[in-house]
TORZADREN-297841 format. One record per residue (C-alpha): residue in three letters; y, z, x. Coordinates in nm, 2 decimals. Example, Ala and Ser with C-alpha at 12.3 -4.5 7.8 and 13.67 -1.06 7.14 Angstrom:
<atom type="ALA" Y="-0.45" Z="0.78" X="1.23"/>
<atom type="SER" Y="-0.11" Z="0.71" X="1.37"/>
REM end
This chain:
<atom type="UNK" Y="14.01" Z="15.20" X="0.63"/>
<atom type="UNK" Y="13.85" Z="14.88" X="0.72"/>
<atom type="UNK" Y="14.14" Z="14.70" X="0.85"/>
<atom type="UNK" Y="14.18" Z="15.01" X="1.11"/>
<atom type="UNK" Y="13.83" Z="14.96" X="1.19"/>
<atom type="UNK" Y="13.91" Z="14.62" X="1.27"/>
<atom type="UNK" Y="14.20" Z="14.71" X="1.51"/>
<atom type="UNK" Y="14.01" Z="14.95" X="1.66"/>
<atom type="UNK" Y="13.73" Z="14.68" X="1.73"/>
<atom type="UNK" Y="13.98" Z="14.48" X="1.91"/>
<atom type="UNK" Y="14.13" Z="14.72" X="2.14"/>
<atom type="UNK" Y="13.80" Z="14.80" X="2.28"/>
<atom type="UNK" Y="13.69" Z="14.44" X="2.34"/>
<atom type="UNK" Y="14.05" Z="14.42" X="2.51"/>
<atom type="UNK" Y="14.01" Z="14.68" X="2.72"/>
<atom type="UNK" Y="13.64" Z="14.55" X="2.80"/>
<atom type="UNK" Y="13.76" Z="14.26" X="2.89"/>
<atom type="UNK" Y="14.04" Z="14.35" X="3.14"/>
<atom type="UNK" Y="13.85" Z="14.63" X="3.31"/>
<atom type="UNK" Y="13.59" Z="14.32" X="3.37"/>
<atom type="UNK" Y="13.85" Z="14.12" X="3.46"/>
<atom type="UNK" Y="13.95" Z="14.36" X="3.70"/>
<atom type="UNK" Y="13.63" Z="14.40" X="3.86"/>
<atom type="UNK" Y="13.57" Z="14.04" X="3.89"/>
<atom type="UNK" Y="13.88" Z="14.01" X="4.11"/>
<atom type="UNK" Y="13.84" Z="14.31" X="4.34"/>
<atom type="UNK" Y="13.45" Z="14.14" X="4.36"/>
<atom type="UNK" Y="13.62" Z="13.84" X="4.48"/>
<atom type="UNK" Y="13.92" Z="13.96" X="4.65"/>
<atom type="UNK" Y="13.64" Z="14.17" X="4.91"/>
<atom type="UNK" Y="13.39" Z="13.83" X="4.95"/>
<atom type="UNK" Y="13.65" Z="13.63" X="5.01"/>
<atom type="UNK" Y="13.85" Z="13.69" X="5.38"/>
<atom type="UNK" Y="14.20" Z="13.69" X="5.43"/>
<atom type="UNK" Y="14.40" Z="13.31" X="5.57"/>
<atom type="UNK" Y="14.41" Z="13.51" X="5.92"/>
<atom type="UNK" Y="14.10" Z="13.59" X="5.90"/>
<atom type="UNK" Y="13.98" Z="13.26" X="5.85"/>
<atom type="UNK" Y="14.18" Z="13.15" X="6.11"/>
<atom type="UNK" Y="14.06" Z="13.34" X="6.34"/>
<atom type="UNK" Y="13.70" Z="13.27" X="6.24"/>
<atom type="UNK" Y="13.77" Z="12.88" X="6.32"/>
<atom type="UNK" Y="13.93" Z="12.95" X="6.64"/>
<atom type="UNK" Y="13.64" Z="13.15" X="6.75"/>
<atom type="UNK" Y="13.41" Z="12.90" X="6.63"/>
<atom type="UNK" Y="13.57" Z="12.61" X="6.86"/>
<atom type="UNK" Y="13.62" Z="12.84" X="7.18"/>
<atom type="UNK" Y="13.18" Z="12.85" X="7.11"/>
<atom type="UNK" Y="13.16" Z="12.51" X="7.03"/>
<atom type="UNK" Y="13.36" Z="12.45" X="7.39"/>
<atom type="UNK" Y="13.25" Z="12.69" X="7.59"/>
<atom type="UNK" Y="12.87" Z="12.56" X="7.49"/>
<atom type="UNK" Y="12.98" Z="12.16" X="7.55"/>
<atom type="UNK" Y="13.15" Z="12.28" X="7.91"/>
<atom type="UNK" Y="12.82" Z="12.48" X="7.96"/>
<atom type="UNK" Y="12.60" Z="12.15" X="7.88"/>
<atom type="UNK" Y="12.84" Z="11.97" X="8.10"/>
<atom type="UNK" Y="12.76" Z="12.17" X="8.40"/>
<atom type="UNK" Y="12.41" Z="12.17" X="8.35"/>
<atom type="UNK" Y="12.42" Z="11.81" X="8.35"/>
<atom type="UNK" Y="12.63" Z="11.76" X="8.69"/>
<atom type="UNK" Y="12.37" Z="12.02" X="8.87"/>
<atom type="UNK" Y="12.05" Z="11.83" X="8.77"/>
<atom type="UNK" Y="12.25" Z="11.54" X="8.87"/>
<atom type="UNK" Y="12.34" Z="11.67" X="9.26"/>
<atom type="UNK" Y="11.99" Z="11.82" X="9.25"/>
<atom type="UNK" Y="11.86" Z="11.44" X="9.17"/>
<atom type="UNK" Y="12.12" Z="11.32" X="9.44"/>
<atom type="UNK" Y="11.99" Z="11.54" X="9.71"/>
<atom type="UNK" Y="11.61" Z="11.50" X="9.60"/>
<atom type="UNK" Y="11.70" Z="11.10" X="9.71"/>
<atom type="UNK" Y="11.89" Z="11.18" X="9.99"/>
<atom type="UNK" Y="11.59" Z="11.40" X="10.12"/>
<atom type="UNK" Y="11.34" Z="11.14" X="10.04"/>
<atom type="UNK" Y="11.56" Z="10.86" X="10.21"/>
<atom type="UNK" Y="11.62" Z="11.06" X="10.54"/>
<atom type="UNK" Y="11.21" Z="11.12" X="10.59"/>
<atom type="UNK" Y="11.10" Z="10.75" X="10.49"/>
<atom type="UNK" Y="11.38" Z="10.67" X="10.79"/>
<atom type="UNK" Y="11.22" Z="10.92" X="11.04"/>
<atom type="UNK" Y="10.88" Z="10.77" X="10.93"/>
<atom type="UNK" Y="10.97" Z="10.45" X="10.97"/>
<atom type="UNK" Y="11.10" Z="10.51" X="11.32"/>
<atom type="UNK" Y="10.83" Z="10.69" X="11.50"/>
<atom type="UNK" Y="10.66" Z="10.50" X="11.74"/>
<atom type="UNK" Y="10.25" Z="10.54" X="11.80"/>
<atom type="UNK" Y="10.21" Z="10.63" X="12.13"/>
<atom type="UNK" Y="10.16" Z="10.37" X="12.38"/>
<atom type="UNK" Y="9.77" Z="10.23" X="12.48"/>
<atom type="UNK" Y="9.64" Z="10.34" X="12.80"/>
<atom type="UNK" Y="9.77" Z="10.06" X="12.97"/>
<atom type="UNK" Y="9.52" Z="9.84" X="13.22"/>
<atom type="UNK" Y="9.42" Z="9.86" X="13.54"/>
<atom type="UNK" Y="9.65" Z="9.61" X="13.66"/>
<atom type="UNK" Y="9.94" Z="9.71" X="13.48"/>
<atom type="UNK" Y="9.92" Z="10.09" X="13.65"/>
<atom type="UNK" Y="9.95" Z="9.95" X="13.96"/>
<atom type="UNK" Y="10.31" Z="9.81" X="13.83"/>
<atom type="UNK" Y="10.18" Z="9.42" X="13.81"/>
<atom type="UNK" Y="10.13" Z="9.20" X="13.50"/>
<atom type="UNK" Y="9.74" Z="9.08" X="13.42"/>
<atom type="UNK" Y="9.79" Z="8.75" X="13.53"/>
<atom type="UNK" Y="9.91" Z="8.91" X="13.93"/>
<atom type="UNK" Y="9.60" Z="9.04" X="13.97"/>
<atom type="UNK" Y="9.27" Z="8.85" X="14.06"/>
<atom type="UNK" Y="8.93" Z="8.96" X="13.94"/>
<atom type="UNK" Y="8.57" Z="8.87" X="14.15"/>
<atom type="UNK" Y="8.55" Z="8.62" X="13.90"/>
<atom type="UNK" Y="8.87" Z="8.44" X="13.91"/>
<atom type="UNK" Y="8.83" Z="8.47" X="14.33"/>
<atom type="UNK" Y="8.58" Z="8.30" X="14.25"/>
<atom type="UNK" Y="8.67" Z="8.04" X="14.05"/>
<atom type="UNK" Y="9.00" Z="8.00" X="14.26"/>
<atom type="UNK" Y="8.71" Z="7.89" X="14.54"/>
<atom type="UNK" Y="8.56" Z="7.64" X="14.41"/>
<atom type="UNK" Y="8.87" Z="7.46" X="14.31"/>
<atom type="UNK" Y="8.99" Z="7.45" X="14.63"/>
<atom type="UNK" Y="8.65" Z="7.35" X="14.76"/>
<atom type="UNK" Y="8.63" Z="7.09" X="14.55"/>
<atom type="UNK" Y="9.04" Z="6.91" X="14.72"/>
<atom type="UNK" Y="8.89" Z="7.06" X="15.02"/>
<atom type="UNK" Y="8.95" Z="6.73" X="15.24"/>
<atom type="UNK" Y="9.29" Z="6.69" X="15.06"/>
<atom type="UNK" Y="9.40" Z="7.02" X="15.25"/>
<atom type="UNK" Y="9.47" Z="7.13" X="15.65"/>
<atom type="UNK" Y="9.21" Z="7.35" X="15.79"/>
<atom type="UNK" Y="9.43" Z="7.65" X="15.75"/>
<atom type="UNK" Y="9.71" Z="7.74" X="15.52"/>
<atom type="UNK" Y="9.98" Z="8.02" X="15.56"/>
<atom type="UNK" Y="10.03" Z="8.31" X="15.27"/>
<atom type="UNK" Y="10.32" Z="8.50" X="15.36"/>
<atom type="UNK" Y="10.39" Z="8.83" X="15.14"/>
<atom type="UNK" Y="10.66" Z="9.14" X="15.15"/>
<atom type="UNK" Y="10.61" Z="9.40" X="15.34"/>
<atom type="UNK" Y="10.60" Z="9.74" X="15.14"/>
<atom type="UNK" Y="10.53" Z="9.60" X="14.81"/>
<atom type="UNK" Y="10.20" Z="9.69" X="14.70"/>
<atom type="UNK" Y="10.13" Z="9.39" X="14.40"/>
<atom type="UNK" Y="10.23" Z="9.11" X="14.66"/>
<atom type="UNK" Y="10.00" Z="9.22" X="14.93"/>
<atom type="UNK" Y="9.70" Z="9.28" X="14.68"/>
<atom type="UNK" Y="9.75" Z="8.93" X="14.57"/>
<atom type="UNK" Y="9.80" Z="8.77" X="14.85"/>
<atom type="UNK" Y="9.48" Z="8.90" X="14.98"/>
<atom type="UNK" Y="9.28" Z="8.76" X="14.67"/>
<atom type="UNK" Y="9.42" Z="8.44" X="14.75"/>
<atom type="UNK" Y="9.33" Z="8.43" X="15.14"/>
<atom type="UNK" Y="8.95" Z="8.57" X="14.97"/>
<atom type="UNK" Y="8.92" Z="8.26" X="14.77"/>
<atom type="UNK" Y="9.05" Z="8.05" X="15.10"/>
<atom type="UNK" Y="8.81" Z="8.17" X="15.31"/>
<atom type="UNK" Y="8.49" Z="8.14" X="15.06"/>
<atom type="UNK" Y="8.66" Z="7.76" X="15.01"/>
<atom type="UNK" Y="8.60" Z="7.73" X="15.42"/>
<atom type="UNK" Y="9.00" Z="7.73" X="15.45"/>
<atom type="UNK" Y="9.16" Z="7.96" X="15.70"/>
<atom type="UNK" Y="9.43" Z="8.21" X="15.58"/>
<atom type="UNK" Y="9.67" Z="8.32" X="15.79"/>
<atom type="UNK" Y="9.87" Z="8.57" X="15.67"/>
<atom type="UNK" Y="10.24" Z="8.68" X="15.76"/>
<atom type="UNK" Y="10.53" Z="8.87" X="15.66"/>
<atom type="UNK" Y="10.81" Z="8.68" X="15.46"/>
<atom type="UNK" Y="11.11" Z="8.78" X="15.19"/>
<atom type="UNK" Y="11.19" Z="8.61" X="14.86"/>
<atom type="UNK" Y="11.49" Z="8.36" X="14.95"/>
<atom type="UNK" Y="11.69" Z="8.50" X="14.67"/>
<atom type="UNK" Y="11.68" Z="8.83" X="14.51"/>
<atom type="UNK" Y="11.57" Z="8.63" X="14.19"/>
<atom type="UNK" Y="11.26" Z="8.45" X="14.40"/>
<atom type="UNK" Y="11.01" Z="8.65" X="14.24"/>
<atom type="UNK" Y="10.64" Z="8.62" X="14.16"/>
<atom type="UNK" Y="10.46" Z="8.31" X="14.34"/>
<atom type="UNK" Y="10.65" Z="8.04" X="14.53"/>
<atom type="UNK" Y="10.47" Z="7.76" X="14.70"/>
<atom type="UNK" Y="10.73" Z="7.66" X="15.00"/>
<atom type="UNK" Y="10.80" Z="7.26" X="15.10"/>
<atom type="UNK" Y="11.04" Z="7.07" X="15.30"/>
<atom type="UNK" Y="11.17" Z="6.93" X="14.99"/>
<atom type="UNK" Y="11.08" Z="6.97" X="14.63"/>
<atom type="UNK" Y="11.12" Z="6.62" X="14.56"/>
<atom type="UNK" Y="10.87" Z="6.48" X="14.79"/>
<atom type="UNK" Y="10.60" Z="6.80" X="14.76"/>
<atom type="UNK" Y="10.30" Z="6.73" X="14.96"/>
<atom type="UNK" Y="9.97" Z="6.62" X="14.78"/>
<atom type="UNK" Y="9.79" Z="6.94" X="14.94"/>
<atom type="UNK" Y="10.07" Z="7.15" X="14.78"/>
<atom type="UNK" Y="10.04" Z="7.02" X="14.43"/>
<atom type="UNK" Y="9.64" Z="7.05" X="14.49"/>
<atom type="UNK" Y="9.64" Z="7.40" X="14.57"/>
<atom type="UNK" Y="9.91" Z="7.49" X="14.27"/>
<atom type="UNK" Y="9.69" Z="7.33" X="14.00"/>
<atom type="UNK" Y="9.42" Z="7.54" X="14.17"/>
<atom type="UNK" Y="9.63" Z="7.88" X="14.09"/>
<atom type="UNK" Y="9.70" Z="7.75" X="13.73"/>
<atom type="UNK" Y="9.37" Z="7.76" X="13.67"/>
<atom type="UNK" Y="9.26" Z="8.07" X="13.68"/>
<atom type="UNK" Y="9.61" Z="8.21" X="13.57"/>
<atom type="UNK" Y="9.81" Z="8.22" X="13.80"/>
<atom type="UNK" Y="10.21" Z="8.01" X="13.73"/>
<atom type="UNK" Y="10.32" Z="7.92" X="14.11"/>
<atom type="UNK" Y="10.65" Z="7.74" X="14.15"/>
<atom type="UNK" Y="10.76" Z="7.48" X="14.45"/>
<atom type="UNK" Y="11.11" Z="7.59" X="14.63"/>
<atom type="UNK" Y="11.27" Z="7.44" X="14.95"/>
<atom type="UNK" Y="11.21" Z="7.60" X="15.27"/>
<atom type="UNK" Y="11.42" Z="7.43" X="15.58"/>
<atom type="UNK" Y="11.26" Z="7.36" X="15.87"/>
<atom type="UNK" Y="10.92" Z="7.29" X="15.73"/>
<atom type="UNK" Y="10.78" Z="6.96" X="15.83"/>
<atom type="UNK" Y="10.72" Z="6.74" X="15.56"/>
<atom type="UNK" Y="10.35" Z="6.73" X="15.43"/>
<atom type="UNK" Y="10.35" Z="7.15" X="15.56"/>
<atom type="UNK" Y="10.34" Z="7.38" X="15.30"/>
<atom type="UNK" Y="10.31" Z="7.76" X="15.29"/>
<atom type="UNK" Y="10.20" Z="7.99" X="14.95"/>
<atom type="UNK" Y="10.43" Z="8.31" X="14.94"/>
<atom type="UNK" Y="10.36" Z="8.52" X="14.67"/>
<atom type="UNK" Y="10.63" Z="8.78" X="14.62"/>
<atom type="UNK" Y="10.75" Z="9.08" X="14.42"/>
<atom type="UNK" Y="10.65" Z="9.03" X="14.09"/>
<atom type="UNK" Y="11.00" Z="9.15" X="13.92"/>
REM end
């Protein structure tokens, strides 16, 4: 009786023991997934993992063209800056008219242009010729300012029409017989001019006799 007891003890643990073993497998046969499945899982996972490093990618490349084109706009608008031009001064008196400062004589430098002359008066004939162009407004302006400063030296201006020699001959030209043997009176009344300004140049007119002299003031350009 107690030996059948016995056997019947150890056909229940057996059977305890392989229906646990039973559900212990189906318990891990349902957590863990099939090789396909796994498969599958990884490839999934790496199409993620790629599509996220391409998306990171891209982002990087537009903040770098948006960069790009941030410089290039900044570039182009310190160039437009940089080439704008302030507008131009109201320009003088003398310059409207279409002459440079130094063709233009005020009271003062008529003035002054006097009494240099005065002062070589007895050096100089009692008249001297200025000869300017017809039709060109700076050349007659100045030459009057000059015969102004003749007459208040007690020197006679006689004025007269004349043309440059060359088309180059501009601005003031005191005339000789020969420019290496200028006339004291000549050189007199050109350090006169210098003074208050003016830059007269010595050219070779034929014909003139040698200590005559004659101040032509031409186009200034």
């Amino acid at each position: 009786m107690l030996k059948w007891k016995w056997y019947f003890s150890i056909f229940i643990t057996s059977l305890l023991l392989l229906y646990a073993a039973v559900i212990g497998y189906s318990i891990f046969q349902f957590q863990s997934p099939a090789p396909s499945e796994h498969v599958e899982n990884e490839a999934l996972r790496s199409q993620i993992v790629t599509l996220t490093k391409d998306r990171d990618a891209e982002t990087r490349r537009a903040d770098a063209e948006k960069q790009r084109a941030d410089i290039a706009i900044r570039e182009r608008d310190a160039a437009i800056a940089s080439r704008q031009i302030a507008p131009p001064a109201s320009p003088a008196p003398a310059e409207q008219a279409g002459q440079s400062a130094k063709y233009v004589l005020s009271e003062d430098d008529i003035r002054a242009l006097a009494d240099e002359i005065f002062q070589v008066k007895n050096q100089l004939p009692g008249s001297i010729e200025v000869r300017r162009v017809m039709y060109d407004g700076p050349s007659q302006n100045l030459s009057t300012q000059i015969g102004r400063a003749f007459d208040r030296a007690s020197i006679a201006p006689s004025y007269n029409w004349d043309r440059p020699t060359t088309p180059d001959a501009t601005g003031i030209r005191i005339r000789v017989a020969d420019t290496q043997q200028i006339p004291d009176g000549a050189k007199r009344v050109a350090a006169a001019l210098k003074k208050v300004g003016l830059d007269p140049h010595f050219e070779t007119m034929p014909n003139l006799s040698q200590d005559h002299f004659i101040v032509f003031v031409g186009p200034t350009q």
